[in-house]
C-alpha positions in Angstrom: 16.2 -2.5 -13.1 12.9 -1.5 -13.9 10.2 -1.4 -11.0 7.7 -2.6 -13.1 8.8 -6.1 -12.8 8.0 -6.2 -9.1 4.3 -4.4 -10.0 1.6 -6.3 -8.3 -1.5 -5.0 -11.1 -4.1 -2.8 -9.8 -6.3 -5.8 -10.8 -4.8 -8.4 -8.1 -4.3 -5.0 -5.7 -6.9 -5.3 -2.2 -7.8 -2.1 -1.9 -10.4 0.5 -1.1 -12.3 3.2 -2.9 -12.5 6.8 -0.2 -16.8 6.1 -0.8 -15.5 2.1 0.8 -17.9 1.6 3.9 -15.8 1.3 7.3 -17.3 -2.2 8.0 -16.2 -3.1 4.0 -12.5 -2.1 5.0 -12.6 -3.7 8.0 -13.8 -7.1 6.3 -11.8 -6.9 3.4 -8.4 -6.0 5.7 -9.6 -9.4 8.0 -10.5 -11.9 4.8 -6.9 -10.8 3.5 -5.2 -10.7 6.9 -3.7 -7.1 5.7 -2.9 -4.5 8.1 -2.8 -1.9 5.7 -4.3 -1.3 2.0 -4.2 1.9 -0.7 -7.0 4.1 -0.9 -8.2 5.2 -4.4 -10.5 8.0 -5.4 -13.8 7.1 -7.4 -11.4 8.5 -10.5 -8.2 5.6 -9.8 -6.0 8.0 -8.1 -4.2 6.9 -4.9 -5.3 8.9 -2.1 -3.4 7.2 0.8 -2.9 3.9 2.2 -5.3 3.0 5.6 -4.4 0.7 8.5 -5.7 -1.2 11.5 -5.0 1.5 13.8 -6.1 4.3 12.0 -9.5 2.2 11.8 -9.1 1.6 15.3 -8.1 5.2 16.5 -11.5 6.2 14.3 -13.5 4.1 16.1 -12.4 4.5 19.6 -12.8 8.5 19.5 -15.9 9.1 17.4 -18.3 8.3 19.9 -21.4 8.0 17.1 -19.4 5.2 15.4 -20.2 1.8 16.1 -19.1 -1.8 14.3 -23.3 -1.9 14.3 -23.5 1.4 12.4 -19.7 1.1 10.5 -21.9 0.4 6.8 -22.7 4.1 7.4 -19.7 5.9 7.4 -17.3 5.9 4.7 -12.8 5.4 4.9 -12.9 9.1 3.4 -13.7 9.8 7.1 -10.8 8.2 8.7 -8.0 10.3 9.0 -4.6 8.1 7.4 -1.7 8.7 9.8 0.9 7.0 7.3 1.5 9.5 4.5 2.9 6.9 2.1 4.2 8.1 -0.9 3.8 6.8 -4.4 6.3 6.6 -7.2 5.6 6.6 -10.6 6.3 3.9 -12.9 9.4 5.1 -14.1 11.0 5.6 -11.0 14.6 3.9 -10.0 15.3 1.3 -7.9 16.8 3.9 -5.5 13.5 5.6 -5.2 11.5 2.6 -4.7 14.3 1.1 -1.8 13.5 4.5 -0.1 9.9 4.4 -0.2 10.2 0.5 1.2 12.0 1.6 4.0 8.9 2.8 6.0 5.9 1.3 4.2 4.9 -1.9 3.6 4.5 -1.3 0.2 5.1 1.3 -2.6 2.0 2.5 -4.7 3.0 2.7 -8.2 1.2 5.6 -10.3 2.0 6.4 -14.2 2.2 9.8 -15.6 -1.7 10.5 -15.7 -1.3 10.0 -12.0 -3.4 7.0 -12.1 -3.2 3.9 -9.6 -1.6 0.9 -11.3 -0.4 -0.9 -8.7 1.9 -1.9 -5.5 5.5 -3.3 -5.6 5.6 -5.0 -2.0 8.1 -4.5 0.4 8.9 -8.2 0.2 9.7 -8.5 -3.5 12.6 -4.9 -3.1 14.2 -6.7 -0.2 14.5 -10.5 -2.2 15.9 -8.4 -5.2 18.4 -6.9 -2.8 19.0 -10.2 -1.4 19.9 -11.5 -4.2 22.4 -9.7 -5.8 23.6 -8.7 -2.1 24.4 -12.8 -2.0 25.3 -13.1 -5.8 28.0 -10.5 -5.4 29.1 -12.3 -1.5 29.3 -15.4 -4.5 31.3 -13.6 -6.9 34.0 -12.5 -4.4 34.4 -15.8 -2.8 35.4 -17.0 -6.1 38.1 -14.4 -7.4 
């Protein structure tokens, strides 16, 4: 199965540039109810993915950061915790199931190492689902 029929575009994608404000990733992560969202460099390459904690852990211990004073400080500040790693668009299935063990979702890159997209962590586990219950169907028939 190809992954890129479980791509999410870059274009539909919330996510952050590093030169993103702290308050605009805290904002965009609230409107969207995420806990989590890529990074991308000025250039479209995936950096990293941020959290809520690692926005939180930022906050707590750098005393000169405030929400008042979050428009001043940029996400390349924050340090990412989660090293989540991107596959490239021709990766397998196996790669992909991997990745989605630990991570929300996968990042998707294509040879000129250029963000394209996400395959969610929801859409792997329905395609497992489904041919875990289709092949359950085919055995209860033989």
């Amino acid at each position: 199965m190809n992954i890129a029929f479980f791509l999410i575009p870059k274009h539909e994608v919330v996510y952050l540039t590093a030169q993103s404000t702290l308050r605009q990733a805290l904002e965009r992560m609230e409107y969207h109810r995420y806990t989590a969202v890529p990074v991308l460099s000025e250039e479209g390459h995936y950096i990293g993915t941020i959290t809520e904690g690692d926005l939180l852990w930022f906050l707590k211990n750098a005393p000169d950061v405030t929400f008042d004073n979050a428009h001043r400080h940029h996400v390349s500040a924050v340090p990412m915790r989660m090293q989540n790693k991107p596959v490239y668009i021709d990766a397998n299935m196996t790669d992909l199931i991997s990745k989605a063990k630990v991570q929300n979702f996968v990042p998707v890159i294509d040879d000129r190492e250029q963000f394209i997209g996400i395959v969610p962590r929801s859409s792997i586990i329905e395609y497992c689902s489904s041919r875990l219950f289709a092949g359950s169907a085919a055995a209860a028939k033989e």
